[in-house]
Steps between C-alpha positions, in 0.01 A plus 500: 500500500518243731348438867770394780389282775695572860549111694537473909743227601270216422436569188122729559408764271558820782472784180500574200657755244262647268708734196351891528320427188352261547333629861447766362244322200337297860488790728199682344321219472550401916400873572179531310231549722321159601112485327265581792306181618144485412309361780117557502398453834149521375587180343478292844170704576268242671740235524483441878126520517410119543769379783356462804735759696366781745713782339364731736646274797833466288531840541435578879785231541757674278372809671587364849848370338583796376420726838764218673767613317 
């Protein structure tokens, strides 16, 4: 069992030949289903509370951005 490599003119890996076995060992493994992330956004809870930003203001101006477009 042995992989092929495909070359352009100036000598670049373009491809590659994989034997049916061997794809077939690696193909289960590239279509199981990615693990779900595992973000906690109560984990940033409070975070912003000591800058000095008007978030109120912050949002009438995104507001008005957003009506422009």
């Amino acid at each position: 069992m042995q992989v092929q490599y495909i070359y352009d003119e100036n000598g670049r890996k373009t491809g590659v030949i994989v034997p049916i076995a061997l794809w077939q060992d690696l193909s289960p493994e590239k279509r199981r289903p990615k693990k779900k992330s595992s973000f906690n956004p109560a984990r940033f809870r409070g975070i912003l509370r000591n800058l000095p930003v008007d978030f109120e203001k912050e949002l009438r101006i995104l507001q008005k951005e957003w009506e422009r477009v």
